[in-house]
C-alpha positions as CSV (number, residue, x, y, z in Angstrom):
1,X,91.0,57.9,210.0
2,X,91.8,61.6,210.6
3,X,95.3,62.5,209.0
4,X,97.5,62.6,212.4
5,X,98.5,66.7,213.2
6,X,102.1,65.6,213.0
7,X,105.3,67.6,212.4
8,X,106.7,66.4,209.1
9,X,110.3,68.2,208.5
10,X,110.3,71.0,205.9
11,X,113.7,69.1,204.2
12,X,116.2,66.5,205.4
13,X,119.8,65.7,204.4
14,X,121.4,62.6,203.2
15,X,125.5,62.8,202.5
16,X,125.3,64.6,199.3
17,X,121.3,65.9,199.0
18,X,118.7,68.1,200.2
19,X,115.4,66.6,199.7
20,X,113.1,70.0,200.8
21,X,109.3,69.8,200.8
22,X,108.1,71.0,196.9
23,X,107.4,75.1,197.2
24,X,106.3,78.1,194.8
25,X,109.7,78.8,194.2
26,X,110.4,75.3,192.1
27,X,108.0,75.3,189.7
28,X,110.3,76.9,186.7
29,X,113.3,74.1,187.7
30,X,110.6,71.4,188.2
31,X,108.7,72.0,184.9
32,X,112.1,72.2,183.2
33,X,113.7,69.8,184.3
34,X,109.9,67.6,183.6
35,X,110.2,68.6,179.9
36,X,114.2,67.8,179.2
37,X,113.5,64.5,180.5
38,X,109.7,63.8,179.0
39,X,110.7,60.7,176.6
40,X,112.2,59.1,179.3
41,X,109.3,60.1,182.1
42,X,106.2,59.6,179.7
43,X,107.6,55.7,179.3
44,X,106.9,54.9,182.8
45,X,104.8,58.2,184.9
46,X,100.9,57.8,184.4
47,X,100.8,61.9,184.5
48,X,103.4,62.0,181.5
49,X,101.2,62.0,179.1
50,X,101.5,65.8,177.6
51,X,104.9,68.1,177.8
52,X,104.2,70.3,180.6
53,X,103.6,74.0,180.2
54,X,105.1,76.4,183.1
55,X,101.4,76.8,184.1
56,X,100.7,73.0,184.2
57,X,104.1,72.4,186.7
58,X,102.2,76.0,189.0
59,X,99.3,74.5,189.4
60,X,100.5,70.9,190.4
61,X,102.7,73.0,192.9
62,X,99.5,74.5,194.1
63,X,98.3,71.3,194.4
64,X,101.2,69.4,195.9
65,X,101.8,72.7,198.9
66,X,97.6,72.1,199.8
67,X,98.1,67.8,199.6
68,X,101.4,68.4,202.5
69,X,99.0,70.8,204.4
70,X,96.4,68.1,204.6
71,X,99.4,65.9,204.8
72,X,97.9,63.4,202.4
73,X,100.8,63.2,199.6
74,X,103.7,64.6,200.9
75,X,106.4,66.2,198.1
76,X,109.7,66.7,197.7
77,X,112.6,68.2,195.6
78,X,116.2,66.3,195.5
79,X,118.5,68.9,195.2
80,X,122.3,68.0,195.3
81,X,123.7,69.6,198.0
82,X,127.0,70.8,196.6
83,X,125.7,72.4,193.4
84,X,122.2,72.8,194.3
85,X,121.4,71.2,190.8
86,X,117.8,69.6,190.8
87,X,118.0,65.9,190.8
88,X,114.1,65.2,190.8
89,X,111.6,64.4,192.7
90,X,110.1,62.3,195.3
91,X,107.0,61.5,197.2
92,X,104.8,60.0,200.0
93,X,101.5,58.6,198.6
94,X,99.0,56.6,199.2
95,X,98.9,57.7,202.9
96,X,97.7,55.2,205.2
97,X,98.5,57.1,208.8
98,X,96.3,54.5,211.1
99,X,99.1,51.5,209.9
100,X,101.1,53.9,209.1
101,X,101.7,52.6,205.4
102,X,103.5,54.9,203.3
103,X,104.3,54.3,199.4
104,X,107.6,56.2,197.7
105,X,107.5,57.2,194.3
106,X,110.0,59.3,192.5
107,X,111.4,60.3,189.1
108,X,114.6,61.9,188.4
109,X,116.4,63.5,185.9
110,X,118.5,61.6,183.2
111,X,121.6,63.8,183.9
112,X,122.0,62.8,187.1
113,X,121.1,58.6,186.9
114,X,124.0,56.3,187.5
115,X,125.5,58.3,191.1
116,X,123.1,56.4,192.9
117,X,121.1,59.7,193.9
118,X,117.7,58.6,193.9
119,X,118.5,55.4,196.0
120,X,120.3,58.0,198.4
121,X,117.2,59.7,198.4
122,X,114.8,56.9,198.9
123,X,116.8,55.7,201.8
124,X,116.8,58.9,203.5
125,X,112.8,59.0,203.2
126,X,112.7,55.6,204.2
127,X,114.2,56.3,207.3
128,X,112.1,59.1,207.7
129,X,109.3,57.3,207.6
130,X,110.7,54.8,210.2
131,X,112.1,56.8,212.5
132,X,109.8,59.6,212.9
133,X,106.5,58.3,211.9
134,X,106.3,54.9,213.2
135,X,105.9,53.8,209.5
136,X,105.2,49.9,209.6
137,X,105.3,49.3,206.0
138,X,106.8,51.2,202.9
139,X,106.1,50.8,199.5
140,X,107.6,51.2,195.6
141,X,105.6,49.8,193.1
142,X,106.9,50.2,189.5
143,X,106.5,49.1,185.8
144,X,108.0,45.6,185.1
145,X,110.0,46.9,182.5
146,X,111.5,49.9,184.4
147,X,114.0,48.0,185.8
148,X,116.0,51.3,186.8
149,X,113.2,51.8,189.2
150,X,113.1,48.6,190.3
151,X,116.9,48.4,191.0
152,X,116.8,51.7,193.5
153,X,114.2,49.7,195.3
154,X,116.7,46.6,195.5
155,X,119.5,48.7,196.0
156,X,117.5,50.9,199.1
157,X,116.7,47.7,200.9
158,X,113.3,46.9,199.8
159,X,112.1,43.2,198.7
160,X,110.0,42.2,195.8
161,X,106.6,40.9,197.1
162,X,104.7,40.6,194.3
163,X,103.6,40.8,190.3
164,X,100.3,42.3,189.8
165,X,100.4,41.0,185.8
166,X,98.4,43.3,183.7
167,X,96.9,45.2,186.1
168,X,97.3,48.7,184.1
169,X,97.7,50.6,180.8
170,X,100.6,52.9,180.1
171,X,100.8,56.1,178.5
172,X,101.1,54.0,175.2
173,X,97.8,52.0,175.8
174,X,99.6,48.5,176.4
175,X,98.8,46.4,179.5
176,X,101.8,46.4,181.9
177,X,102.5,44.7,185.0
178,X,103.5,46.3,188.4
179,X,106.2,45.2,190.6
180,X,105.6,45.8,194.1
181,X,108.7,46.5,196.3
182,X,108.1,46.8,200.3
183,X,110.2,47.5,203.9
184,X,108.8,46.6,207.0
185,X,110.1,47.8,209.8
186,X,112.5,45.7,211.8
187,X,110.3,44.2,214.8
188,X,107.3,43.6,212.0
189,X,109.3,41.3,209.9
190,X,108.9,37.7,210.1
C-alpha cells in the first residue's frame, strides 16, 4: 500500500516532555548521549554494536529526516520540557498504514530512568497513534531479559501476547527471546 499523505505533528507534549520529530540540529546531543549510555544500549539495541562517532549519529539523522519524509519510520527526541535535557529517543517502525499497525521502540538515557519518562513518552505516542491515525494495533517487542523495557510497556497499558523463544541473536551472539507487548484500540478488543 502507498504510505498515506498524512500530517504527522512536528512534536507533541506530555506533562513534563517534548517528544519533537529527530532534526539536523540533534545529532551532537543524540550521539552523545548514545555513547555515555553504550554498555547499557549495546545489551539490548541490535544497532549497538560499535560506539558511535559524531559522523555515524549525522548520517542516521540523514537517514531518519528522509524515513519521516517517506513516513516509513517515524523519529523522535524526548526532551524534558523544564530543562530541555535529552531523555532519549523513540520511534514508529515497522509501518503498516493499510491496518494501521504501528510498533514503538525507544531507548533512553540512564540518567534519567526511574521518573517514569519513557512510559510518559510511550503513552503520549500511543495516543498519537490512536487518536490521529486510526492506529488499530500498537506494538513493543523487547528482549526477555530487558525487563526495564518490558515494564514501560506494562506500565503504558500494553499486554503481553506472546514469547517468540530464540527467535534472535544479540550483540553478544547468544540466542534471546522476544517479548511482544500490544494495544488495540478500544472498539477492536475482544
Amino acid at each position: 500500500m502507498a504510505t498515506p499523505d498524512i500530517l504527522i505533528p512536528e512534536s507533541i507534549t506530555t506533562e513534563r516532555l517534548l517528544i519533537r520529530v529527530v532534526s539536523a540540529d540533534d545529532a551532537f546531543t543524540v550521539n552523545a548521549s548514545i555513547n555515555e549510555n553504550f554498555d547499557a544500549l549495546k545489551q539490548w539495541m541490535d544497532w549497538a554494536k560499535a560506539p558511535h562517532s559524531p559522523h555515524d549519529t549525522e548520517q542516521w539523522v540523514q537517514h531518519a529526516i528522509a524515513q519521516f519524509n517517506e513516513r516509513t519510520e517515524l523519529n523522535f527526541v524526548i526532551r524534558r520540557k523544564d530543562t530541555h535535557a535529552h531523555v532519549g529517543n523513540i520511534s514508529y517502525h515497522h509501518i503498516l498504514w493499510d491496518v494501521p499497525c504501528f510498533e514503538i521502540g525507544y531507548w533512553q538515557r540512564t540518567t534519567m530512568s526511574g521518573h517514569g519518562y519513557m512510559t510518559e513518552a510511550v503513552r503520549g505516542l500511543s495516543a498519537l497513534a490512536l487518536d490521529n491515525f486510526g492506529a488499530q494495533r500498537l506494538e513493543i517487542r523487547c528482549d526477555s531479559a530487558n525487563q526495564a523495557s518490558a515494564n514501560v510497556a506494562r506500565r503504558a497499558g500494553f499486554t503481553h501476547e506472546a514469547t517468540l523463544k530464540h527467535n534472535r541473536r544479540n550483540n553478544a551472539g547468544d540466542l534471546t527471546d522476544t517479548l511482544i507487548f500490544a494495544l488495540l484500540r478500544e472498539s477492536e478488543r475482544s
